[in-house]
Structures are given as C-alpha cells and as structure tokens.
N, C-alpha and C positions, 0 to 999 in steps of 0.2 A: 514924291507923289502925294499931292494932298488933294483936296475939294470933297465933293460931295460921295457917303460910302456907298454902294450898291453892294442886293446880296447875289452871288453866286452860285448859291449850292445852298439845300435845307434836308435837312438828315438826322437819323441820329447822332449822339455824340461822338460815336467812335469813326463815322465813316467824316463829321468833320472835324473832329482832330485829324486825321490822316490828312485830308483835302489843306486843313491849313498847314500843316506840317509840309508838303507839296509845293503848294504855292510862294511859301517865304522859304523855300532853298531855290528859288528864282531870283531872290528878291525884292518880292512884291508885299506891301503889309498885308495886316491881314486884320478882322476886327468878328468876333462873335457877340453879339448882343446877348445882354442878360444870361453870360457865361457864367459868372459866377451866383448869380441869383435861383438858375435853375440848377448848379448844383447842390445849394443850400435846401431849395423845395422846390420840386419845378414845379410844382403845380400854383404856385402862387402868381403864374403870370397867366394863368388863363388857357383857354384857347388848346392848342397843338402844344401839348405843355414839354412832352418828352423829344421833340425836334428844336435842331441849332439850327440857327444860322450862318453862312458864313458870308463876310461882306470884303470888299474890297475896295478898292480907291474906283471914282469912278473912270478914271481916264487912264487905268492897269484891265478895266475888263475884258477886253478881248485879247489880252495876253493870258489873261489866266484861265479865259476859253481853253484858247489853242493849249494850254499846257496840258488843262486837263483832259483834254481830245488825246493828244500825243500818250498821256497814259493809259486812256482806256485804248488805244489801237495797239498799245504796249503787251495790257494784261489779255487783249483777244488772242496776240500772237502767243504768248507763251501758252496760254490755256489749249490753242490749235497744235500746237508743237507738243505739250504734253499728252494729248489727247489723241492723236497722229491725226486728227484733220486737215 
C-alpha cells in the first residue's frame, strides 16, 4: 500500500494511539503527522495543537472505514449487553 496519505480520524492522543493500534493489527499502515513534534511541545504547531492526526494510505481508506465501523458497532453491543439494553 503506498501513494498519496489521507487522514482518518483527528483526536486526541490517546483515542489515536488506540485507532492506530487498531488499524495496523489489520494490516494497514498507518502515519501521525507531527507525532513526535507535538510530543516534544505541541503547541509549536499551531492551530488545534493538542489533536493527532491519524492518516492512512489512500487506496486502504475504506477498509479502515469499515474497520472502525465494525468496532464502534462492537463497543455499542457490549455497552447494550452490559447495560441490559
């Protein structure tokens, strides 16, 4: 999978460490821009300084759609089952 990255998913750091953690046990790469820059100061990039990015290959994105679909329909069920909903 190479060509052009798109991003996925913009969060904080923890919900996209999970998200890439997630996606590359599929497979898929995975790439955070200015990952290590905004751990060192995030605010030196500006802008939305405490949100990642998480990007992907562009011709993997609607597999890591559907993946992350398939989890969140995952985390409703068990949330519904522990809930008794």
């Amino acid at each position: 999978m190479t060509g052009k990255w798109v991003t996925l998913e913009e969060g904080s750091p923890g919900l996209i460490l999970a998200l890439q953690a997630e996606i590359e046990a599929h497979g898929i790469p995975t790439y955070v821009p200015a990952m290590m820059t905004k751990l060192a100061d995030p605010t030196i990039t500006g802008g939305n300084c405490f949100d990642w990015e998480l990007q992907v290959p562009e011709n993997a994105l609607a597999e890591a759609r559907e993946i992350l679909r398939e989890r969140s329909a995952h985390g409703r069920a068990a949330l519904d089952e522990a809930t008794g909903d």
